[in-house]
Every structure is written in C-alpha cells, then in structure tokens.
NUDREN-924882 format. One record per residue: residue in three letters; x, y, z of N, C-alpha, C in turn. Coordinates in steps of 0.02 Angstrom, whole numbers, plus 32768, in hexadecimal, padded with zeros to 4 digits. Layout:
% NUDREN-924882
ALAXYZXYZXYZ/...
% end
This chain:
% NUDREN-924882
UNK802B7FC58000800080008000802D803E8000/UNK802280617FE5803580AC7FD5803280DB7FFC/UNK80698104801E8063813E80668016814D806E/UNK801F816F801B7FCB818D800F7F948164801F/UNK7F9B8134800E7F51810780257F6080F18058/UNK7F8080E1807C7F9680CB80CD7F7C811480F5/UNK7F92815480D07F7C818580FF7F1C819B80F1/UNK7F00817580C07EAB818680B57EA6814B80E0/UNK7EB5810C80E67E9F80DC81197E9B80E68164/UNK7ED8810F81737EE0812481B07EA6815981B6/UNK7EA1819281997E8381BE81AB7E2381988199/UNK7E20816C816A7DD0815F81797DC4813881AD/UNK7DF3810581D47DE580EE81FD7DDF811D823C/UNK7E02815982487DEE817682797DB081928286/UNK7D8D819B82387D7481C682257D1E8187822B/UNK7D308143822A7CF9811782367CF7811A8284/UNK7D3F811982B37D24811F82F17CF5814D830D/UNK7D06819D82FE7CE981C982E87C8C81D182F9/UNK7C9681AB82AE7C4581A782A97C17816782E2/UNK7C53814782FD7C42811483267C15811E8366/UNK7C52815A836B7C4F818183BA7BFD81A583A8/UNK7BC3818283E37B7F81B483F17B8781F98403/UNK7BC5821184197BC88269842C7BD4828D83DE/UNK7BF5826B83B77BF2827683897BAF82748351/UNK7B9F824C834A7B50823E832E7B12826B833E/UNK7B24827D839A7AF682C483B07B1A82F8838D/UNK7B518315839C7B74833D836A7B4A835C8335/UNK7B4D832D83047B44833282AA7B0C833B82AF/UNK7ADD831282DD7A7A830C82DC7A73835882E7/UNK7A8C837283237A7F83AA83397AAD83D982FF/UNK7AD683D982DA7AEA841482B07AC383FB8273/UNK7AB083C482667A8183B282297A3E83E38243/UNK7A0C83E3827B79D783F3827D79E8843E8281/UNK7A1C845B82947A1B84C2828A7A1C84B58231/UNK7A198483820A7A2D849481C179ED848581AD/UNK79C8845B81C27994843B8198794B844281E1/UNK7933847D81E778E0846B821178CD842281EC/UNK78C8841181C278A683BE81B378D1839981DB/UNK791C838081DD791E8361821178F483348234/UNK78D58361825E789C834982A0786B8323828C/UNK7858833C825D78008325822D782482D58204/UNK786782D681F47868829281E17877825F820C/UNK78A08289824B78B682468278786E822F8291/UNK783E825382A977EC825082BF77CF8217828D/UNK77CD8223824077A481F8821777C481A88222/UNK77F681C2822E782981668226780A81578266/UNK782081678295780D816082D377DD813282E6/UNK778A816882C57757815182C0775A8111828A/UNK776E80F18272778080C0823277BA80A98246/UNK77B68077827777EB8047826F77F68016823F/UNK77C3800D821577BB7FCB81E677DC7FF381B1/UNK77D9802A819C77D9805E817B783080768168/UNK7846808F81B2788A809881B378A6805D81B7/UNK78AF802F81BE78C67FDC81BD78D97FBE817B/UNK78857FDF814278907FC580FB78CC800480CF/UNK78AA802F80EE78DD806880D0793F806280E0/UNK794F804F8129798B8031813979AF7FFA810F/UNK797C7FEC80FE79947F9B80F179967F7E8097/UNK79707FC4808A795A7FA0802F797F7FF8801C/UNK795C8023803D795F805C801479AA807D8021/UNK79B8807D804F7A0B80A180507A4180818028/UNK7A2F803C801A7A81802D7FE97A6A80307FB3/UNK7A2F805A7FA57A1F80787F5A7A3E80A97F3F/UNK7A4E80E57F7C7A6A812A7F887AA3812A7F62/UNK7AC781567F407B0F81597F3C7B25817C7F6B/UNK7B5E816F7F857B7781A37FBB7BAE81C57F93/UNK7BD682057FC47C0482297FA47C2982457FEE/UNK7C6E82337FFA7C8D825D803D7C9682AA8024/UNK7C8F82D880347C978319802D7CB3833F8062/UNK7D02834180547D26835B80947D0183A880A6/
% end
C-alpha cells in the first residue's frame, strides 16, 4: 500500500470511530436540525412507522449513492 493510501485508511478509520462515538451522532443531529427545521418532522414520521423506517433501512439506503465531501 502506498503512504497515500495508508494515510486515507488511517484517517477514515478514525473518521469511522468518529461516527461511532453517540456524542458525536448528537453533534451532527443537533447541527443537522439548525440546517434543516424538517429534521424533526422526519425523525417523528419514521418514528411513528417502524415497519416503515426498517423497510426504508434495509431496501432503500443501499439504493442511495453516497459522496464524502470534505
């Protein structure tokens, strides 16, 4: 492996602990909801729809493309 890719491995793995850590996860929720008032209204609908957010987890997110955006 290559400095360069030895140093993106290093840094995403910190970067998975990161997202691991729940103080972190409040973090982002709470700087996600000053960005987005919906926020609230979607965590509520899932909420209310567990069958709902379960199918969506499970079928609909590895539909998504993702993109890291430093």
């Amino acid at each position: 492996m290559s400095p360069r890719a030895a140093e993106f491995v290093k840094r995403l793995r910190r970067f998975q602990m990161r997202v691991a850590d729940p103080a972190t996860r409040r973090d982002l929720n709470r700087r996600l909801a000053k960005k987005n008032s919906e926020a609230d209204v979607t965590f509520q609908y899932y909420e209310q729809r567990p069958q709902l957010a379960n199918y969506t987890i499970q079928s609909e997110i590895s539909r998504m493309e993702y993109q890291v955006v430093p």
